[in-house]
N, CA, C and O of each residue as an XYZ file, in Angstrom:
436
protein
N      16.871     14.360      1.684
C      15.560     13.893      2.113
C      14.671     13.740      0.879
O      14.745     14.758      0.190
N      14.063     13.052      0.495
C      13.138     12.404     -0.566
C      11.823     12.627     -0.258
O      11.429     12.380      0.881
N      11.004     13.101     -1.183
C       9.328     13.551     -1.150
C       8.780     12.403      0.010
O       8.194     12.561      1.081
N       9.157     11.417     -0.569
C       8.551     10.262     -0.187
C       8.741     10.317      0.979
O       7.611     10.141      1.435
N       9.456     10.453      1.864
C       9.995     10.567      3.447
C       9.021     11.249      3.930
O       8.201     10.965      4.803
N       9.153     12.080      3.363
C       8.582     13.503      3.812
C       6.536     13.185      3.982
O       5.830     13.342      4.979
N       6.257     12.849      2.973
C       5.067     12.607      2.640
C       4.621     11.232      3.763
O       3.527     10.912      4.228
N       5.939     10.657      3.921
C       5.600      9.662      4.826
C       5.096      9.927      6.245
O       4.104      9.521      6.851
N       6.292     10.895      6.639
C       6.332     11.154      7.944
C       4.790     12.232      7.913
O       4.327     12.177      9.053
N       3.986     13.055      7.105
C       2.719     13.470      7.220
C       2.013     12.407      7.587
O       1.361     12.298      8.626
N       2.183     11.343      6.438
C       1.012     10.544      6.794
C       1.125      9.803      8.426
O       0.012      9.483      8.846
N       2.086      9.543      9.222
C       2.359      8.525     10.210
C       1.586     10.256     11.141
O       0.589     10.313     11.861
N       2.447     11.304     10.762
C       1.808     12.084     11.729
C      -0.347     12.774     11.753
O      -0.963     13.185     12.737
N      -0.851     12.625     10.346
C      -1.981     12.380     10.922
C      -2.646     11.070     11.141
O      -3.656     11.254     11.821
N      -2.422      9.398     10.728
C      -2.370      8.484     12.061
C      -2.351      8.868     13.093
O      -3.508      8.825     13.512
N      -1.350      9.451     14.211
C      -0.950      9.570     15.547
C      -2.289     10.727     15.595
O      -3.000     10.624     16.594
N      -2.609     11.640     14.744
C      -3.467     12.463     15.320
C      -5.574     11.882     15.325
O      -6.457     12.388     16.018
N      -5.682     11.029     14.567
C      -6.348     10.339     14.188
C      -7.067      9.116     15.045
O      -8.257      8.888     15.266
N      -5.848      8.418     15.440
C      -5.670      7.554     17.064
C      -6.655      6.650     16.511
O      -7.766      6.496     17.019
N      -6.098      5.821     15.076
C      -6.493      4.796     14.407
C      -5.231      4.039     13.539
O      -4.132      4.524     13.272
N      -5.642      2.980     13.264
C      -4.574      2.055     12.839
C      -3.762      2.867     11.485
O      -4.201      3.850     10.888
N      -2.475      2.150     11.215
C      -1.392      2.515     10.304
C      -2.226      2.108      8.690
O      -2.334      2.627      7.578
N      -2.520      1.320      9.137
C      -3.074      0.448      7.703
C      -3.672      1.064      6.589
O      -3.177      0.866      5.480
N      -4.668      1.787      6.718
C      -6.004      2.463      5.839
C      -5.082      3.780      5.337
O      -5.414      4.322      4.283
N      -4.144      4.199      5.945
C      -3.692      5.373      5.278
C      -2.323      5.291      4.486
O      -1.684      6.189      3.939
N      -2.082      3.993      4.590
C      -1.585      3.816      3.599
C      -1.450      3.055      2.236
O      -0.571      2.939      1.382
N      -3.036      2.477      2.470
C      -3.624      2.380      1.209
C      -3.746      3.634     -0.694
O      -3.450      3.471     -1.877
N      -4.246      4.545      0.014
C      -3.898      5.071     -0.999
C      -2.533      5.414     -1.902
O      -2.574      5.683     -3.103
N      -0.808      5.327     -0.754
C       0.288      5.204     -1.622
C       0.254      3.587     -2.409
O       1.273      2.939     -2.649
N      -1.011      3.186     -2.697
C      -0.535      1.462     -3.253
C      -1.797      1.657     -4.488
O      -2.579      0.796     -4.893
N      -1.678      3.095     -4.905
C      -2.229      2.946     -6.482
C      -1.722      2.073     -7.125
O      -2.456      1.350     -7.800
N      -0.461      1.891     -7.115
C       0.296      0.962     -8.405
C      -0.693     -0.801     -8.315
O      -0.868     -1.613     -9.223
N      -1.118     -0.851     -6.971
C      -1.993     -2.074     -6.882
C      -2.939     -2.208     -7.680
O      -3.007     -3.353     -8.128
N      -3.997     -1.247     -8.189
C      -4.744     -0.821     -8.917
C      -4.487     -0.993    -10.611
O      -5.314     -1.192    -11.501
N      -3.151     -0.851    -10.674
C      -2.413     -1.104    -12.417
C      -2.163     -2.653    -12.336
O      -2.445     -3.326    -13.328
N      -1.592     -3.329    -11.084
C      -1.725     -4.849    -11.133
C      -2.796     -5.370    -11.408
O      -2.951     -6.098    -12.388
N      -3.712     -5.069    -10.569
C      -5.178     -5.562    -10.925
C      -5.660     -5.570    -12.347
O      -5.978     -6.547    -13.025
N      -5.653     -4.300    -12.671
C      -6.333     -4.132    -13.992
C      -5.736     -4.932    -15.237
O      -6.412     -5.545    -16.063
N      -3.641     -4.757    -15.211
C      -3.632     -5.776    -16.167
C      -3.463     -6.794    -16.342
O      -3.271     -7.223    -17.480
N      -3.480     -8.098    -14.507
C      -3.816     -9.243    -14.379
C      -4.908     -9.334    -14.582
O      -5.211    -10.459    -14.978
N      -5.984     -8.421    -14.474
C      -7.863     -9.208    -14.897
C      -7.222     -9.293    -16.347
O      -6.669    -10.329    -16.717
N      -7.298     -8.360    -17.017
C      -7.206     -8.042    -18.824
C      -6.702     -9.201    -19.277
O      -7.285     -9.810    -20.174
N      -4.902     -9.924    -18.407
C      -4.456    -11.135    -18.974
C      -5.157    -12.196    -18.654
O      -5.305    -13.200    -19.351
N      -5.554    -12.009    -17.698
C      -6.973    -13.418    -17.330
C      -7.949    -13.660    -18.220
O      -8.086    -14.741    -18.793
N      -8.724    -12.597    -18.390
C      -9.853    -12.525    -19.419
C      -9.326    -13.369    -21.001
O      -9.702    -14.437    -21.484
N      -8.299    -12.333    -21.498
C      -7.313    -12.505    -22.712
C      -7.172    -14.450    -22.633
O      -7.765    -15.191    -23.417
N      -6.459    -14.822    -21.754
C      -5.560    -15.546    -21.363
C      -7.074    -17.107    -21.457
O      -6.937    -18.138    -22.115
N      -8.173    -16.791    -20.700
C      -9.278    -17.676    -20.916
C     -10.039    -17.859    -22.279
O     -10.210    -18.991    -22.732
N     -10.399    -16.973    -22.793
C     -11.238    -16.966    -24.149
C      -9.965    -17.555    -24.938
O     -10.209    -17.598    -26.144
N      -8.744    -17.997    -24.631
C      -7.770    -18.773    -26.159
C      -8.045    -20.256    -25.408
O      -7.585    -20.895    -24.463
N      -9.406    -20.434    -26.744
C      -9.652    -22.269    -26.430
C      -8.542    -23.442    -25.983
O      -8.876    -24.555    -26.388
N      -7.298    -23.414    -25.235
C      -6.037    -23.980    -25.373
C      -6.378    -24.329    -23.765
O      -7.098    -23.654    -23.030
N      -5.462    -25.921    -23.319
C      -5.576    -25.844    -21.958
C      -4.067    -25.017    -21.268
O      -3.859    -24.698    -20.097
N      -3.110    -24.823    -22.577
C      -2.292    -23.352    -21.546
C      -2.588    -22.313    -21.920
O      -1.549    -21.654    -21.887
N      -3.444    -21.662    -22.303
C      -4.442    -20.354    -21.860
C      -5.279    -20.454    -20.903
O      -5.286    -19.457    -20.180
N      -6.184    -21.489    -20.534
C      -7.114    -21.832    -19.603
C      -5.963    -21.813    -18.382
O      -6.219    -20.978    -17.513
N      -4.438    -22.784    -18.117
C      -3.535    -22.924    -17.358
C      -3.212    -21.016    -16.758
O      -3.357    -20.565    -15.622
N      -2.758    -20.295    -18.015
C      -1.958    -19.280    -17.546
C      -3.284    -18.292    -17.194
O      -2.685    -17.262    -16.885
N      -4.629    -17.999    -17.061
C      -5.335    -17.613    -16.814
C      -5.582    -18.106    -15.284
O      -5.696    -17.140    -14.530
N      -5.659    -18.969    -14.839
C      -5.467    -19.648    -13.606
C      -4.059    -19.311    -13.018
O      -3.738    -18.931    -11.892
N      -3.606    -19.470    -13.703
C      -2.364    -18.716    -12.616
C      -2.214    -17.296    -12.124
O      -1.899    -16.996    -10.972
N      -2.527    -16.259    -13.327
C      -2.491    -15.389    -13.194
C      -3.816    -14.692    -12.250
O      -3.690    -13.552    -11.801
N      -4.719    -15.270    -12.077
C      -6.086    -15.216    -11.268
C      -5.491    -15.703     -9.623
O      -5.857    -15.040     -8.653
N      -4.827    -16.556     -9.497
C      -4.231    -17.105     -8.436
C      -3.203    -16.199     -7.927
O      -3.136    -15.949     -6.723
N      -2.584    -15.808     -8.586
C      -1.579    -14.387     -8.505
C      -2.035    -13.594     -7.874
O      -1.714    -13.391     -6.703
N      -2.783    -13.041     -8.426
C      -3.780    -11.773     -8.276
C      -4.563    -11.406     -7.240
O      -4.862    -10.257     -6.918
N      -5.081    -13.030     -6.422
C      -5.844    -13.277     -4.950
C      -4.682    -13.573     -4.591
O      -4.393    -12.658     -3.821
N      -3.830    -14.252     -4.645
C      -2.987    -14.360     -3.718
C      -2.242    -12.650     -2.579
O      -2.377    -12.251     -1.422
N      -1.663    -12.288     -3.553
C      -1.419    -10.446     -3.401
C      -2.137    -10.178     -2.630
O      -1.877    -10.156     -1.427
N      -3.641     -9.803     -3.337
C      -4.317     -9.011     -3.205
C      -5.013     -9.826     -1.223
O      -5.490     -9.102     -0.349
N      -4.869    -11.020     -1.116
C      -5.276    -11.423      0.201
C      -3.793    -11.301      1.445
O      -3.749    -11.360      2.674
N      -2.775    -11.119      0.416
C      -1.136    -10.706      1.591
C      -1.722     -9.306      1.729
O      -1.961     -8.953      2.884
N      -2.020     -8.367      0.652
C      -2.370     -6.810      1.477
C      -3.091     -7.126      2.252
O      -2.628     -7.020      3.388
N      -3.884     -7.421      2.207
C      -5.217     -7.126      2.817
C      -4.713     -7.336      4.775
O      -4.723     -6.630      5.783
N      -4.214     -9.179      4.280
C      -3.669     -9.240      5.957
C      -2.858     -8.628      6.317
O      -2.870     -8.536      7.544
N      -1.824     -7.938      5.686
C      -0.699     -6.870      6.466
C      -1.405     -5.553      6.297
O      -0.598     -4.780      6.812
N      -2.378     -4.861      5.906
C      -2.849     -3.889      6.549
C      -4.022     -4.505      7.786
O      -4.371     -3.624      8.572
N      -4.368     -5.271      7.919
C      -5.137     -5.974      9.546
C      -3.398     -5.861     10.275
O      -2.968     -4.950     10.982
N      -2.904     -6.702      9.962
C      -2.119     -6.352     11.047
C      -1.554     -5.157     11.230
O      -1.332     -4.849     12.400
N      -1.164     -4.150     10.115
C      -0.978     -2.722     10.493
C      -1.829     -1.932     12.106
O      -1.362     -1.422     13.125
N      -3.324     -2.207     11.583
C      -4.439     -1.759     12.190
C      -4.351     -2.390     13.681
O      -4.801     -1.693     14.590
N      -3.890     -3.459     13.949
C      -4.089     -4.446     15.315
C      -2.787     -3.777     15.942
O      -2.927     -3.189     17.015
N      -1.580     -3.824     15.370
C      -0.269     -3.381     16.190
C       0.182     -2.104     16.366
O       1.258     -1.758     16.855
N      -1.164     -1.064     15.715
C      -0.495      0.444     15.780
C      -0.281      0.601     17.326
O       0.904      0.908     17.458
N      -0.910      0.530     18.610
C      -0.522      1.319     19.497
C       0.759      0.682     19.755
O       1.656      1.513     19.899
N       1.129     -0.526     19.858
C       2.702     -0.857     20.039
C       3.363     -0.301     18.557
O       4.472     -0.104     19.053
N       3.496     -0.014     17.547
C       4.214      0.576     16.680
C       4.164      1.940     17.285
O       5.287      2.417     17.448
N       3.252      2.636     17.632
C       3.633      4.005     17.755
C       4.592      4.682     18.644
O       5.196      5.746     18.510
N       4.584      3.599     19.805
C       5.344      3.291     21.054
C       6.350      3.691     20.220
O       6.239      4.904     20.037
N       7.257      3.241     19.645
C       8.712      3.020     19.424
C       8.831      4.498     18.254
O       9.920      5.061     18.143
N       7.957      4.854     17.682
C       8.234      5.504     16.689
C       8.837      7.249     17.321
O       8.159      7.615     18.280
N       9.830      8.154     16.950
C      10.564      9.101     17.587
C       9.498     10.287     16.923
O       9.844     10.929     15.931
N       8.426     10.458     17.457
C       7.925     11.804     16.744
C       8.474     13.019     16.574
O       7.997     13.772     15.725
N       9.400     13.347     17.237
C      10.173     14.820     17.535
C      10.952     14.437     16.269
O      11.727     15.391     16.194
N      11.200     13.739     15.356
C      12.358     13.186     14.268
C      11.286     13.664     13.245
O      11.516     14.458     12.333
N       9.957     13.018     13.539
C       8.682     12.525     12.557
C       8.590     14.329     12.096
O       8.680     14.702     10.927
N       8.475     14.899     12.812
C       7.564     16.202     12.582
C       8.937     17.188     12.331
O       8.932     18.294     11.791
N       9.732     16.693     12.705
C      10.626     17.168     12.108
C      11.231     17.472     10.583
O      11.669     18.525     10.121
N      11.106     16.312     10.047
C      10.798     15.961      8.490
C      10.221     16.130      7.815
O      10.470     16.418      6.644
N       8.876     15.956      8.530
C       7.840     17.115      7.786
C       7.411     18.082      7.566
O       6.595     18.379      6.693
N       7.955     18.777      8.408
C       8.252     20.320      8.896
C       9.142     20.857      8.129
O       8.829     22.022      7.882
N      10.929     20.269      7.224
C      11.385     20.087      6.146
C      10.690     20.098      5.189
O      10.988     20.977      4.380
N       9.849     19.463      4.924
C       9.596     19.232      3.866
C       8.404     20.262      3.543
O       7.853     20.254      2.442
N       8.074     21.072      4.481
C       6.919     22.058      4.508
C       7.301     23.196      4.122
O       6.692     23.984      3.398
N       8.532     23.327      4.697
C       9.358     24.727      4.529
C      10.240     24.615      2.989
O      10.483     25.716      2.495
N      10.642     23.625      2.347
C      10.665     23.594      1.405
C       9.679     23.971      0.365
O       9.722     24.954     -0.375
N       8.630     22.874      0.434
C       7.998     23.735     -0.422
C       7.012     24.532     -0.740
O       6.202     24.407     -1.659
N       7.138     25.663      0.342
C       6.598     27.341      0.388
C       7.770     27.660     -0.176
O       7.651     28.493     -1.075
N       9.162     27.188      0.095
C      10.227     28.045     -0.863
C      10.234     28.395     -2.034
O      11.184     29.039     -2.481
């Protein structure tokens, strides 16, 4: 079993206790989004100030990149948020809390 499982199945289990969408809580495992951002602005910035029209080009792309992403999260956590009560439907909590309950007793060990 992997942290990550484990950490998962917490988070799905306070969702269910919460009795709000999937989406918002799992924003915070998408730090690494945060390192995209920062060093697509930096190559944008970089990438515009070189007077050239392929610096001006790859600055535009990489800006286009960057909204592009950043507008796919955005709509798959809306839809997270819209389909939780049918996602939760299907999901086996007695498995869920189970795992995390593993992973609890681990590490007090």
């Amino acid at each position: 079993m992997s942290t990550s499982e484990a950490e998962y199945c917490r988070l799905l289990i306070e969702k269910r206790d919460r009795h709000d969408g999937a989406g918002l809580s799992l924003l915070p495992r998408l730090k690494w989004k945060l390192l995209l951002v920062v060093i697509t602005a930096g190559y944008s910035v970089w990438a515009w100030r070189i007077d050239s029209g392929v610096g001006k080009m790859g600055a535009f792309l990489a800006g286009g990149f960057l909204a592009g992403t950043l507008v796919r999260d955005v709509q798959w956590m809306r839809v997270l948020e819209r389909d939780w009560p049918k996602i939760s439907r299907f999901i086996d909590w007695t498995k869920v809390e189970k795992t995390a309950a593993e992973k609890q007793q681990s590490k007090e060990s």
